[in-house]
N, C-alpha and C positions, 0 to 999 in steps of 0.2 A: 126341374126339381124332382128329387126321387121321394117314392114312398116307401122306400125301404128302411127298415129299423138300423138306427146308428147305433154301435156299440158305446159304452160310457168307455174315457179315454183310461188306461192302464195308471196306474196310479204302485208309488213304492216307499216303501216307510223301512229305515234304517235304524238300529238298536245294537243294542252288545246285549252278551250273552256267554254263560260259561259251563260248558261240560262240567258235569255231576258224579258220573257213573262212567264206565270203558264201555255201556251198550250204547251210550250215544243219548243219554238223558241232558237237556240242555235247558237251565234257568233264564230268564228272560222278562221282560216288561209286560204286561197284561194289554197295558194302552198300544203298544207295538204290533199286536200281530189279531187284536180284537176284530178288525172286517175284514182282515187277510182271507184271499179266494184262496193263494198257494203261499207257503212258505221254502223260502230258496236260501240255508246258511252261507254266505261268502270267507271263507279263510284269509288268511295273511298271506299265503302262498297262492292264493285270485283261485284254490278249486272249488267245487262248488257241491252242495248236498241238501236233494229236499228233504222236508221237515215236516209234524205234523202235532196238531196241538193234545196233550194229553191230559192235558188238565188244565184250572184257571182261577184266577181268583180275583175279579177286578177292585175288592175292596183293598185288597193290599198291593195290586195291580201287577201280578205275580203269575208267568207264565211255565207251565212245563211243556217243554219240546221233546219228540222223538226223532234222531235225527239219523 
């Protein structure tokens, strides 16, 4: 048996979300991306762009993303 620190297993929470603005401002669920470590957009066409939280509001559970 080892005594080395386990990492916690990776863990991924799926959502929609809808560009706002052409800089890449993206509206979103508040409860979706709340203990997110990274945020990773998925397209329709499978390409991929990270994102990062700009603002929040969990009483209306209301995210902004910069993506």
């Amino acid at each position: 048996m080892s005594n080395a620190e386990e990492s916690p297993p990776e863990s991924a929470a799926t959502g929609s979300g809808f560009f706002v603005s052409s800089d890449g401002l993206v509206v979103t669920n508040y409860h979706v991306v709340a203990s997110a470590t990274s945020i990773h957009l998925v397209f329709s066409d499978d390409s991929r762009k990270k994102a990062t939280v700009v603002a929040s509001d969990p009483r209306t559970d209301l995210a902004i993303l910069q993506a």
